[in-house]
N, C-alpha and C positions, 0 to 999 in steps of 0.2 A: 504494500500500500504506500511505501515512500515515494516509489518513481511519482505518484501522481503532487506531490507537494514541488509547492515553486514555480508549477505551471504558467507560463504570461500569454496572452494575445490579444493582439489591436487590429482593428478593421480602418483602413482610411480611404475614405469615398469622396474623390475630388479631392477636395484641401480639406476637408474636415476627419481629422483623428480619433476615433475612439478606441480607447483604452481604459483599461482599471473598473471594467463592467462583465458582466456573466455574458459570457459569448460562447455559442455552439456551433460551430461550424461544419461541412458535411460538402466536398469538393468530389466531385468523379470523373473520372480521366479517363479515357474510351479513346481506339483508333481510329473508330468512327471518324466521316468527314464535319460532324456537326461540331461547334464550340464546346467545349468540357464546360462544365456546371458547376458552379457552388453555389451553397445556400447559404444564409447565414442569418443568427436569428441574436440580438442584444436585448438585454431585461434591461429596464426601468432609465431609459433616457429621458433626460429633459423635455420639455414640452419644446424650448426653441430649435432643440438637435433635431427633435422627430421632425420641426415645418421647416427646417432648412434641408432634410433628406425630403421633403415632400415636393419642397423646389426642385431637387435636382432630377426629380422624376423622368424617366428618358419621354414619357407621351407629352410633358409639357417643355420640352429641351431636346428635341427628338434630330436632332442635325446633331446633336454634340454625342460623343461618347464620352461616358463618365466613369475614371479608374474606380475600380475598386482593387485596393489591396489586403492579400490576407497576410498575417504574420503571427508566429507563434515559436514556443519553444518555451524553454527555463531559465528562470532568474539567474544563476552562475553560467548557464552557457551562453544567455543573447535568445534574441527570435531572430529564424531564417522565412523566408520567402515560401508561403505556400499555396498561393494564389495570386495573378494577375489577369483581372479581366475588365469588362466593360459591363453596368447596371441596365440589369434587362427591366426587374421591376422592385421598387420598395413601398410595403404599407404596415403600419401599428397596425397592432388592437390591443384592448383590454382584457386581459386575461387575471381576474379575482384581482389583487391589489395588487397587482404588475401591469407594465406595460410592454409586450412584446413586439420589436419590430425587427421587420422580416425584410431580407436583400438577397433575390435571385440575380444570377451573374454568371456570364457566358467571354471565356476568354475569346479575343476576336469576335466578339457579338457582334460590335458596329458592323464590322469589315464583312462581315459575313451577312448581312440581312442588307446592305446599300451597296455594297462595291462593286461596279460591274471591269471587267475587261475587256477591252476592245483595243488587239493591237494585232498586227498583221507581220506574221515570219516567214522570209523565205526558204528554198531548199539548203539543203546541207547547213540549217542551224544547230546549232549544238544543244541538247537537252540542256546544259547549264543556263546559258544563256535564253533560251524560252523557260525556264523556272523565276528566272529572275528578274524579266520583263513583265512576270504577271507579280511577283511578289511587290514590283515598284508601282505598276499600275493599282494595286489592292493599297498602295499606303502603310503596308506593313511594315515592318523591322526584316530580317533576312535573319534572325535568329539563328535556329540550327541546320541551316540551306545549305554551308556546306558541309554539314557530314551527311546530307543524305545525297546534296549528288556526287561524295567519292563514293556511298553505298551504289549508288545508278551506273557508277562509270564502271565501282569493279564488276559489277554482276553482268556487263557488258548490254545491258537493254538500250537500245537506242543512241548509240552514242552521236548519229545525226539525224535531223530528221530529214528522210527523204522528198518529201515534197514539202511544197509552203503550208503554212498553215493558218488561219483566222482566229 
């Protein structure tokens, strides 16, 4: 029952930080092409915290993507990084004399529900270079692009593409 003492974690949505509150957290991570999931649920915030998460509600700010960060860990080791995404939706309720407010979040949400592609390749393009034409058109980071195309290059798939492509 020790490991569980010490426990820390903060959720920061936008610029607003919360920490030093009961947070339950609940992230899923799938190969799936869709965004991985977190949920996340904080007891008893402020009444200003909850109308300023009500502002940043993506249906009333719906052109912006709004970070959510999760982090967690132990008092003597530090919190590491255990979510980064974008706020799909946040609403309170009243739960007996608590106030529970609840933040679903979708890494890549934005980019994944707005961002279209539209670029044109010709012959003998290099799969690197068509991964990373759509990665720039998406607005993303290029994160871990390249280890997956030395995984593409060594497995020998496609190392050009033979015709053009849209």
């Amino acid at each position: 029952m020790g490991a569980l003492r010490g426990r820390i974690a903060s959720v920061t949505i936008g610029t607003l930080l919360l920490g030093g509150f009961r947070i339950k957290f609940d992230v899923t991570k799938t190969l799936k092409p869709e965004p991985n999931d977190a949920s996340v649920q904080i007891w008893n915030l402020k009444a200003d915290n909850r109308a300023a998460l009500e502002e940043l509600r993506p249906a009333k700010k719906a052109a912006r993507g709004i970070p959510v960060l999760i982090e967690a860990g132990y008092e003597e080791d530090g919190v590491n990084q255990i979510f980064l995404g974008d706020l799909r939706t946040v609403y309170s309720v009243k739960d007996g004399p608590d106030w529970v407010t609840t933040l679903e979040s979708g890494d890549g949400e934005k980019a994944y529900r707005t961002s279209r592609v539209g670029t044109s390749l010709g012959p003998k393009t290099s799969v690197d270079t068509a991964l990373r034409a759509c990665v720039r058109a998406l607005g993303l980071k290029e994160g871990n692009l390249s280890k997956v195309v030395s995984k593409i290059k060594l497995s020998g798939v496609g190392k050009l593409l033979t015709q053009g492509i849209v």
